[in-house]
C-alpha angles and dihedrals in degrees: 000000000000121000130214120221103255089053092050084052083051098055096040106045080059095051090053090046089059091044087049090054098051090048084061102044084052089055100054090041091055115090126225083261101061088038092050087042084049101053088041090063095047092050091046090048090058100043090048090053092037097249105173123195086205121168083306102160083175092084098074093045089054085048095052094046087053080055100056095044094048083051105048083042087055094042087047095243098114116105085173106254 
C-alpha cells in the first residue's frame, strides 16, 4: 500500500499525539526526586564539557522558528523544507 502525503501527515501527527500523551503520563508519575536527580545530570553534564548560558539572545529566536514550524506541520502546511 502506497501512501500519499497527506495521509503520511495523518499517521504521524497521531503517533505523536500518542507520544505526546506518554510523555505526559511519565511526568506526572515521576516524583520531585527523580525530577531534581534529572536536572542535576543535565547540569553536571554541562559543567563537566564546559557548556556556558552566557548573554545568547539566539535561544529565543531558535525557539520561535520550532514554533513555526510545529505550527505550519499542524496546520498541514509543512512540505518539509
Amino acid at each position: 500500500m502506497i501512501m500519499n502525503n497527506d495521509e503520511i501527515r495523518f499517521h504521524l501527527r497521531d503517533r505523536w499525539k500518542a507520544v505526546e500523551e506518554i510523555e505526559r503520563q511519565e511526568l506526572r508519575a515521576s516524583t520531585i526526586q527523580e525530577n531534581w536527580k534529572k536536572l542535576n545530570a543535565i547540569v553536571r553534564f554541562a559543567v563537566e564539557t564546559g557548556m556556558k548560558r552566557e548573554d545568547d539572545d539566539g535561544e529565543m529566536e531558535v525557539y520561535m522558528r520550532w514554533a513555526k514550524i510545529k505550527e505550519k506541520y499542524e496546520s498541514g502546511e509543512w512540505d518539509g523544507k
